[in-house]
N, C-alpha and C positions, 0 to 999 in steps of 0.2 A: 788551783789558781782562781778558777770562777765563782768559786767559793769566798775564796779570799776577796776578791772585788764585791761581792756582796754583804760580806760582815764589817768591811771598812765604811759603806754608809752607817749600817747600826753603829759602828762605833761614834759619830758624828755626833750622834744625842748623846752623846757620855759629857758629863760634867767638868770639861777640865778646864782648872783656872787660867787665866791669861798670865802669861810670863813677862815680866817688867823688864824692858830694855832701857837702862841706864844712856840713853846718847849725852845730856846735857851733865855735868857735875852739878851736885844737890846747892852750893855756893849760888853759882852761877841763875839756876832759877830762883833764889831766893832773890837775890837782885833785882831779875826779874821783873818778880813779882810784885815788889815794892817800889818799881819803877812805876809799873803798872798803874798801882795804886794811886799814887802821888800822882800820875797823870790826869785821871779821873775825877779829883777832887777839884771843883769848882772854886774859880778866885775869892776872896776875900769882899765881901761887899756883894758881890751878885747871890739876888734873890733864888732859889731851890727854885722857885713857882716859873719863873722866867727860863727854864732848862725845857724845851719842851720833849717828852718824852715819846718816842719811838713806839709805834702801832704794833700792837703784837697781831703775828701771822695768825689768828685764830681759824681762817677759813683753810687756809694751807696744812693746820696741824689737825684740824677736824676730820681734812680729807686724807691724810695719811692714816689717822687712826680707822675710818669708817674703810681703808683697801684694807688694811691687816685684819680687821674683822672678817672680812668678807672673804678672804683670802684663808684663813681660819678656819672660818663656816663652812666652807668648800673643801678642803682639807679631811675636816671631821667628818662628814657627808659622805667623801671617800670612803674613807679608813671604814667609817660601820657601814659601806657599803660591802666592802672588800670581807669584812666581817660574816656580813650576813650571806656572804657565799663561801666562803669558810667553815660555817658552821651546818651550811647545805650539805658539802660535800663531805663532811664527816659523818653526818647523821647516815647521808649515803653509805659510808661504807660501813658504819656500825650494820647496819639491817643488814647489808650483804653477807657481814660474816656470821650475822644471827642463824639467815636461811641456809648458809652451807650445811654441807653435811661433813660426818668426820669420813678422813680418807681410808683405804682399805688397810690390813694389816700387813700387806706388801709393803703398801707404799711408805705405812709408819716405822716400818724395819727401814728401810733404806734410808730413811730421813733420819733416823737415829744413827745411824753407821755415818752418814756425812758428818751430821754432826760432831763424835769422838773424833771424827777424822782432824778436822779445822779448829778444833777446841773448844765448841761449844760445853758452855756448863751446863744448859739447859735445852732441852730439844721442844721448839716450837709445835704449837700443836697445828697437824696438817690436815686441811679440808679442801672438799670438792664444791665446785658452785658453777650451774649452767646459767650463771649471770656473767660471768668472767670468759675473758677469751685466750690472756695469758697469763704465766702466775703470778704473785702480786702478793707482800707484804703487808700486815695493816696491824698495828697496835705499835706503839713504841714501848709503853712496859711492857706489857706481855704480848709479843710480838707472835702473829698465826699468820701461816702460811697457806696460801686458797689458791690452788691452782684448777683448772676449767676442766672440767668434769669429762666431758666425750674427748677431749684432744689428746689428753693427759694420759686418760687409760689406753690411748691406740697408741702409743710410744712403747717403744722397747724398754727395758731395764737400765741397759746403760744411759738411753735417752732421760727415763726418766731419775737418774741418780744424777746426770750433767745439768736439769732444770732444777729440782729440789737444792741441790750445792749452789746455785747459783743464787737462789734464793736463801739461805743460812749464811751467804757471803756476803749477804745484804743486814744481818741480823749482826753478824760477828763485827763486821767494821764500824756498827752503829749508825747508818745512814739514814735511818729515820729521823734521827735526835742529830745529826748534823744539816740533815734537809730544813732542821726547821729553821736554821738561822736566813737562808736563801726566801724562804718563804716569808718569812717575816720582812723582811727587807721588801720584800716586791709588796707586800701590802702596807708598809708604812709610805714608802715612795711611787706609790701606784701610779703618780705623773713622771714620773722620770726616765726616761725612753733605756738608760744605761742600765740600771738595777733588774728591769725589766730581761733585758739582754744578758745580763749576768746569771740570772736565776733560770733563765729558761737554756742554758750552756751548760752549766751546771748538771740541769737536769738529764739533760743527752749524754753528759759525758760520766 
């Protein structure tokens, strides 16, 4: 559901045309409109030049355009802000999973066995890293599993076939590749207190 409340903003920037509510019959405005007309049209005998014509709001529409600017510039300044800690914390986890090491042949047995178990096609590759504290998912294509090197190996077997599962359960539902639409949500609307609340719900639950 928090999910859902999150993808319902990206859907906001979708294209979609305005729908034509018919209230008046197309007759009736025609009328109208040629009432209209005929009202407008100045008497017979009076000069055009004698009509004095109506001061356009130029300061009013200058200063609407110069907030939308401004409001825009601010906006953008966001967004590649939001970007450029984005692209932080990827770079972050690319290295982390550079420096891991691969895990024991224990542990890649067991990772294999969960995996037929839940149905994976393919068994993610399992590393160790005394950078990590818990285990933790990272690739969306090729998705590798890093869990913390000293914690990991003091677990029992069963302990550590309930943390590996739990992590191939993360792989198998695609959570990666549905986290991104929450994420993307909270960096297009990085001012909006709801989206915000949506995405970090999401991610507890």
């Amino acid at each position: 559901l928090w999910w859902c409340a999150a993808a319902n903003f990206l859907l906001a920037l979708a294209c979609i045309p305005p729908i034509e509510l018919r209230i008046l019959p197309a007759a009736q405005q025609r009328v109208s409109a040629v009432a209209s007309a005929e009202h407008s049209v100045p008497e017979v005998g009076t000069s055009s030049a004698s009509v004095p014509a109506e001061p356009h709001p130029r300061g009013a529409s200058a200063s609407a355009i110069d907030w939308r600017s401004m409001l825009l510039g601010l906006w953008v300044c966001g967004v590649a802000a939001m970007l450029v800690e984005g692209v932080r914390r990827w770079r972050f986890t690319t290295g982390l999973v550079a420096r891991s090491e691969p895990a024991s042949e224990e542990a890649t047995r067991i990772a294999t066995e969960v995996a037929a178990t839940i149905g994976l096609r393919r068994t993610p590759s399992i590393r160790v890293s005394e950078e990590v504290s818990t285990p933790l998912v990272a690739g969306a294509r090729r998705p590798v599993v890093v869990v913390p090197a000293d914690r990991f190996a003091a677990l029992s077997a069963d302990e550590q076939r309930m943390a590996l599962c739990h992590e191939l359960a993360h792989v198998k539902r695609a959570d990666l590749w549905l986290g991104c639409v929450p994420a993307l949500a909270e960096r297009v609307f990085f001012f909006h207190p709801l989206v915000r609340l949506a995405a970090r719900e999401y991610a507890l639950c």
